[in-house]
Every structure is written in structure tokens, then in C-alpha cells.
ZAROGU-749646 format. One line per field, with one value per residue: residue in three letters; x negated, y, z negated of N, C-alpha, C in turn. Coordinates in nm, 3 decimals, always signed. Layout:
REM ZAROGU-749646
rest	c(ALA / ...);
nc1	c(X / ...);
nc2	c(Y / ...);
nc3	c(Z / ...);
cac1	c(X / ...);
cac2	c(Y / ...);
cac3	c(Z / ...);
cc1	c(X / ...);
cc2	c(Y / ...);
cc3	c(Z / ...);
END
This chain:
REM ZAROGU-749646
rest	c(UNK / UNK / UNK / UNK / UNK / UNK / UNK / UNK / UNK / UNK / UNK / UNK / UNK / UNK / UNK / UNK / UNK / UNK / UNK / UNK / UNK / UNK / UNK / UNK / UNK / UNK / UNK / UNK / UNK / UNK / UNK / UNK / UNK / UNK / UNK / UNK / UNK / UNK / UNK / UNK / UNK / UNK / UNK / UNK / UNK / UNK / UNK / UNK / UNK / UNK / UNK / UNK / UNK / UNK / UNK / UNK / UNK / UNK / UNK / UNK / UNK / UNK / UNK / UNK / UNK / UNK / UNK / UNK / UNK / UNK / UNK / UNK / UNK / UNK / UNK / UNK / UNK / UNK / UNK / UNK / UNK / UNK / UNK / UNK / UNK / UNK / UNK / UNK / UNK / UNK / UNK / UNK / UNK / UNK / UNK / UNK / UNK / UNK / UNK / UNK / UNK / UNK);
nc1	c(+0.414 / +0.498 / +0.347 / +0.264 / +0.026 / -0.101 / -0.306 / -0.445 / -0.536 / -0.672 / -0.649 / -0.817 / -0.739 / -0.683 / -0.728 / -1.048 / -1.281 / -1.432 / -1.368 / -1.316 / -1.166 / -0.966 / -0.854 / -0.813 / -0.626 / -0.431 / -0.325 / -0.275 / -0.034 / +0.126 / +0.142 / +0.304 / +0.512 / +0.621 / +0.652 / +0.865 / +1.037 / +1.124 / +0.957 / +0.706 / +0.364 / -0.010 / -0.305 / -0.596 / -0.915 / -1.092 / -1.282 / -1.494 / -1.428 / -1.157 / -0.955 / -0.733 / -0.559 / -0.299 / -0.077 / +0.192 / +0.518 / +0.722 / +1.003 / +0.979 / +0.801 / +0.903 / +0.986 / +1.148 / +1.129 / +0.842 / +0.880 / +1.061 / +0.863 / +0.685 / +0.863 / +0.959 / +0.687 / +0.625 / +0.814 / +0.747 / +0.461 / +0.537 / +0.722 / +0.505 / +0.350 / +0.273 / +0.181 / +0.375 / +0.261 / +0.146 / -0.134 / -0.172 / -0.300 / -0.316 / -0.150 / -0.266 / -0.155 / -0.329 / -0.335 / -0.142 / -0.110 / +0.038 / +0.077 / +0.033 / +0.046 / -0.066);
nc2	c(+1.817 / +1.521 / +1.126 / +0.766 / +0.610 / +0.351 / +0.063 / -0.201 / -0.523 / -0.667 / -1.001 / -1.194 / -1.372 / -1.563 / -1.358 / -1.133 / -1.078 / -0.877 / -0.710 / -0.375 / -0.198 / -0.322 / -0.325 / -0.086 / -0.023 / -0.145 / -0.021 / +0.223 / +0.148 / +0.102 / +0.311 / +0.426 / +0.305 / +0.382 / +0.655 / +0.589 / +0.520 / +0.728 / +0.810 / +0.996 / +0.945 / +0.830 / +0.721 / +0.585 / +0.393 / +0.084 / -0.082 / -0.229 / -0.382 / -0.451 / -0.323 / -0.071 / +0.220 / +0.323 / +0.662 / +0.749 / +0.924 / +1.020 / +1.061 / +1.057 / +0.957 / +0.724 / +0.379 / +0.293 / +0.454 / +0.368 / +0.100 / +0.104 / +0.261 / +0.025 / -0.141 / -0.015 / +0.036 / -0.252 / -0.321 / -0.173 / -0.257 / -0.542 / -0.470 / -0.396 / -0.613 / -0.777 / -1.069 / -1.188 / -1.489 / -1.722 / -1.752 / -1.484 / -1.380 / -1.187 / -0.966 / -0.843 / -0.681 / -0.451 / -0.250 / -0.004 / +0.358 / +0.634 / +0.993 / +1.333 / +1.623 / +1.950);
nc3	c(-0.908 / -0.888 / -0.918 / -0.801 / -0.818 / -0.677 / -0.650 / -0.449 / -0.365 / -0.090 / +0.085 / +0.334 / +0.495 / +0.768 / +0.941 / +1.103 / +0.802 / +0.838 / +1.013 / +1.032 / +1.131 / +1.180 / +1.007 / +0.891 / +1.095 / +1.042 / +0.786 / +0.802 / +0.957 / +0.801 / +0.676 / +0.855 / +0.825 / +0.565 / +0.627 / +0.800 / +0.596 / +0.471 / +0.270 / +0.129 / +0.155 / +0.088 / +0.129 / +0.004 / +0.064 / +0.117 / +0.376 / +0.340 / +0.097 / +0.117 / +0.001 / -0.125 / -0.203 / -0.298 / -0.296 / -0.407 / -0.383 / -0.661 / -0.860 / -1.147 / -1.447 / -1.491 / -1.562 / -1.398 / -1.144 / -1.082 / -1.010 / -0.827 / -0.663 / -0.581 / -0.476 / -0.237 / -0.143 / -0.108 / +0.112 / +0.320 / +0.352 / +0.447 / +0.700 / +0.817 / +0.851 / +0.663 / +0.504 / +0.667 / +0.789 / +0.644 / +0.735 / +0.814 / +0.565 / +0.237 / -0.015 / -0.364 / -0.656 / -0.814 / -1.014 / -1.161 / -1.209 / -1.329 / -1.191 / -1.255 / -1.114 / -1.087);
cac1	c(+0.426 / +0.479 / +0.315 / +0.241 / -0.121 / -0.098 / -0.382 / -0.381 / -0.637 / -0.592 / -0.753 / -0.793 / -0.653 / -0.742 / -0.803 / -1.187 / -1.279 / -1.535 / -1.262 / -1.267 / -1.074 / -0.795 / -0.776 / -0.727 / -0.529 / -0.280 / -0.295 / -0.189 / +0.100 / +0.189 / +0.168 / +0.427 / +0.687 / +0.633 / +0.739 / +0.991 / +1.127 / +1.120 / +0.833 / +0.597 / +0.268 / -0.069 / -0.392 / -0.747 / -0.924 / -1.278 / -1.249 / -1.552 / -1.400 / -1.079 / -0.885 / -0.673 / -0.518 / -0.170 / -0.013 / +0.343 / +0.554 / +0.804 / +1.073 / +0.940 / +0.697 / +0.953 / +0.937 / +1.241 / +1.029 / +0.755 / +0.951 / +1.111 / +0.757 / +0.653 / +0.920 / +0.924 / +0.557 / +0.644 / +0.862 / +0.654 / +0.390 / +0.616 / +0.760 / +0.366 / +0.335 / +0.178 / +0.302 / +0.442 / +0.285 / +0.001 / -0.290 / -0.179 / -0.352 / -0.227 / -0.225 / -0.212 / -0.125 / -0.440 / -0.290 / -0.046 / -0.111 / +0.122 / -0.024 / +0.094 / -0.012 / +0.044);
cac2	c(+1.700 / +1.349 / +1.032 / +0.702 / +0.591 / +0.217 / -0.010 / -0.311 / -0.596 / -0.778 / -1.136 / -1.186 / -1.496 / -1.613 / -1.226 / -1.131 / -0.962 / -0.742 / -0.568 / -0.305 / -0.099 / -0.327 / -0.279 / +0.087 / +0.038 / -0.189 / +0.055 / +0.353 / +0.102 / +0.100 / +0.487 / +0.446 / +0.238 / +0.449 / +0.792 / +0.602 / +0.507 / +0.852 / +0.813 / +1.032 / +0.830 / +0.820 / +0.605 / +0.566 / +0.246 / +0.046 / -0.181 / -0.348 / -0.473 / -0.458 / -0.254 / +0.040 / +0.277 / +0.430 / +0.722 / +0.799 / +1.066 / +1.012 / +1.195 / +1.121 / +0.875 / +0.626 / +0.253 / +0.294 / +0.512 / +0.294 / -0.032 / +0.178 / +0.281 / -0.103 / -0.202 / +0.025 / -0.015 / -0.434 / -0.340 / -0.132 / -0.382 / -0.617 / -0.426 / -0.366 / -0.732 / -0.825 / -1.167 / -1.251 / -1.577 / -1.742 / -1.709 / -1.373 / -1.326 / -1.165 / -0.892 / -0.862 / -0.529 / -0.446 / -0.174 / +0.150 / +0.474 / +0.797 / +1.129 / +1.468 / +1.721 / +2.089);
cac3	c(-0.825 / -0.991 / -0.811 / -0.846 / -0.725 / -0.695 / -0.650 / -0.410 / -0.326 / +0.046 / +0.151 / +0.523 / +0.578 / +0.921 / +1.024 / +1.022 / +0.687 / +0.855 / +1.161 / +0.938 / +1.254 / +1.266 / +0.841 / +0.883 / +1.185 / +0.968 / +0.659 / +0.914 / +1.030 / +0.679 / +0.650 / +0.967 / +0.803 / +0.463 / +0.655 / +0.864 / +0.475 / +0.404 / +0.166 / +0.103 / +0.061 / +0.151 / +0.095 / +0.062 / +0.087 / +0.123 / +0.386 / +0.270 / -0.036 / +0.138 / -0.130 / -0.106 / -0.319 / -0.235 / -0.397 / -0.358 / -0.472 / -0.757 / -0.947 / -1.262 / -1.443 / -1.541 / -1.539 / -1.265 / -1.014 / -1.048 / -0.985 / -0.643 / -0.537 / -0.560 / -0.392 / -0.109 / -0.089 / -0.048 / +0.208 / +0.437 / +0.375 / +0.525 / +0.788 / +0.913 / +0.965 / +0.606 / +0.446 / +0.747 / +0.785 / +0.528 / +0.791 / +0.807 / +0.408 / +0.165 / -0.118 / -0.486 / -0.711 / -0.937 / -1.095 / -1.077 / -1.289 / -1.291 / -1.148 / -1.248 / -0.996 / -1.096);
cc1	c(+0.393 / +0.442 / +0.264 / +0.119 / -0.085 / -0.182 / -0.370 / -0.514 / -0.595 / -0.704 / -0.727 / -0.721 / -0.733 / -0.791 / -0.983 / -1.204 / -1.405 / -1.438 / -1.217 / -1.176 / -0.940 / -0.734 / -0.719 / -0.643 / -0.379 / -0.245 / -0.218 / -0.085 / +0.166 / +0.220 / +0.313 / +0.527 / +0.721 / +0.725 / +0.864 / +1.074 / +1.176 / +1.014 / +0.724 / +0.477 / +0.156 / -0.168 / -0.499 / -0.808 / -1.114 / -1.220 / -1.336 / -1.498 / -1.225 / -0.925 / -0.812 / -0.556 / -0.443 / -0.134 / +0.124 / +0.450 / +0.674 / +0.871 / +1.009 / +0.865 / +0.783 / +0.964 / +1.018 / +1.170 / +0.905 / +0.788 / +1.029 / +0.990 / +0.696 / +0.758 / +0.936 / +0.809 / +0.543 / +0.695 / +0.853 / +0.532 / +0.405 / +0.685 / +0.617 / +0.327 / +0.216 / +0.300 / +0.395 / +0.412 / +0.151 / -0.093 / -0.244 / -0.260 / -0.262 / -0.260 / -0.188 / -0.259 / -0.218 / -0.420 / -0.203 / -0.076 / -0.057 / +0.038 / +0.063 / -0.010 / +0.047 / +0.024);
cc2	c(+1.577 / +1.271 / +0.904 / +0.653 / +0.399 / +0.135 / -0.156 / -0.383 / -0.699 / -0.922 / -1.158 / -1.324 / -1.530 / -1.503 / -1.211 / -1.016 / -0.840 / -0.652 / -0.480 / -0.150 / -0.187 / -0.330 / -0.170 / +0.095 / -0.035 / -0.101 / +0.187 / +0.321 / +0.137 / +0.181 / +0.490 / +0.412 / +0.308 / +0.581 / +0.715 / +0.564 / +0.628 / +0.888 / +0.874 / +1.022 / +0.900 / +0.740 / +0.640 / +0.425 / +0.220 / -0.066 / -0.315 / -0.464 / -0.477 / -0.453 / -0.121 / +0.122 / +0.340 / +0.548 / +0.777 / +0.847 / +0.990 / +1.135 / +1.237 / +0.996 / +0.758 / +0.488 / +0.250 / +0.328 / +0.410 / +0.156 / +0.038 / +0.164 / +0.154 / -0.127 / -0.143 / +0.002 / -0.171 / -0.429 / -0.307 / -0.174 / -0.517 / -0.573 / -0.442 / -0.516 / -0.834 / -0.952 / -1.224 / -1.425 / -1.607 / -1.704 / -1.548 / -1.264 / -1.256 / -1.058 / -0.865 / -0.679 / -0.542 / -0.385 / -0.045 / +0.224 / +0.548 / +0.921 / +1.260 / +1.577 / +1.876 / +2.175);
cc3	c(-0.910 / -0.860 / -0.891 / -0.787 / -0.813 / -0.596 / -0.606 / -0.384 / -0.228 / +0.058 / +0.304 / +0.606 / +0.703 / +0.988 / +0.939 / +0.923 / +0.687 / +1.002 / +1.044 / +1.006 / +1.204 / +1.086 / +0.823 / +0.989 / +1.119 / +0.844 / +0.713 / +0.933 / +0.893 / +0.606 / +0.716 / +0.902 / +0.658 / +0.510 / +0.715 / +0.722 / +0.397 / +0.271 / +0.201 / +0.033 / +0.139 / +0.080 / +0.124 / +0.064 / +0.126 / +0.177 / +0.365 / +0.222 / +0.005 / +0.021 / -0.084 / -0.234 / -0.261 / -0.360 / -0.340 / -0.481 / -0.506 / -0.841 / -1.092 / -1.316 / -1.545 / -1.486 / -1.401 / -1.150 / -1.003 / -0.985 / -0.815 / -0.562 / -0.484 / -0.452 / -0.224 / -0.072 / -0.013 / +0.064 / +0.325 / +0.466 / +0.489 / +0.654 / +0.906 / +0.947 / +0.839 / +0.533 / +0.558 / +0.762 / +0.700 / +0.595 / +0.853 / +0.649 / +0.349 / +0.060 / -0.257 / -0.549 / -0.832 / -1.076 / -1.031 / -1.225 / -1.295 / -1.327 / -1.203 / -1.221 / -1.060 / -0.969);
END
């Protein structure tokens, strides 16, 4: 199993940065719009520090797959209701690594 574990950091914008329910209930939404993409992802996360770490499965550990999983990731981001409007906050990509699972 190939994957890409990619590393995100959110700011709260106008939402409060201690509802650390409605962080995991937007990171779940963002599970939702991942399976409805057919992506097989999942995430862990600190909503403390309001960080999360996705990993999603790839064919193989080329710059291409990684540039897909970003972009699907942006777009089920966006689907869940992130970036929608500025006082909605916002999030920036810390880092991405490739996993090989045997």
C-alpha cells in the first residue's frame, strides 16, 4: 500500500479556536467529501494546535500522485465549507511525505 500523509495547519478565522467538536466535526465532513471523491483517506489531528495530518492512498510515490492527492484534498476541503469566505479561516500545507505500507 502506497500513501501520501500530508500535513495541514488551520486558523479559525471568526470560528472559536477552542470548539474543538465543531473541528472534528468539519474534518469528518472532509472525510465525507473524500469518500464521496472516491478517495481513500483518513486523518488524525490536534485540535488544540489545530493541525491535522491526512493520509491518502496513491498508486505510486510520484510527484503526479502527490500533486492529485493535494488537489483532491483542496477540493474536499472546499466542498466541506473551508475557504469559503475569509472569516471562515483558512489552511496552509506544512508538509507531505510518501508512505509505503507492506
Amino acid at each position: 500500500m502506497k500513501m501520501y500523509e500530508i500535513f495541514l495547519q488551520f486558523t479559525p478565522g471568526d470560528n472559536d479556536p477552542n470548539d474543538y467538536d465543531g473541528f472534528e466535526a468539519f474534518l469528518d465532513s472532509v472525510t465525507d467529501e473524500l469518500a464521496r471523491l472516491g478517495v481513500d483517506a483518513d486523518y488524525t489531528a490536534s485540535a488544540a494546535d489545530l493541525t491535522a495530518s491526512w493520509t491518502i492512498d496513491v498508486p505510486d510515490a510520484s510527484e503526479a500522485s502527490l500533486i492529485k492527492a493535494l488537489n483532491v484534498l483542496q477540493e474536499a476541503l472546499v466542498a466541506a465549507g473551508a475557504e469559503v469566505a475569509p472569516e471562515a479561516g483558512r489552511h496552509e500545507v506544512l508538509g507531505a511525505r510518501h508512505l509505503a505500507m507492506a
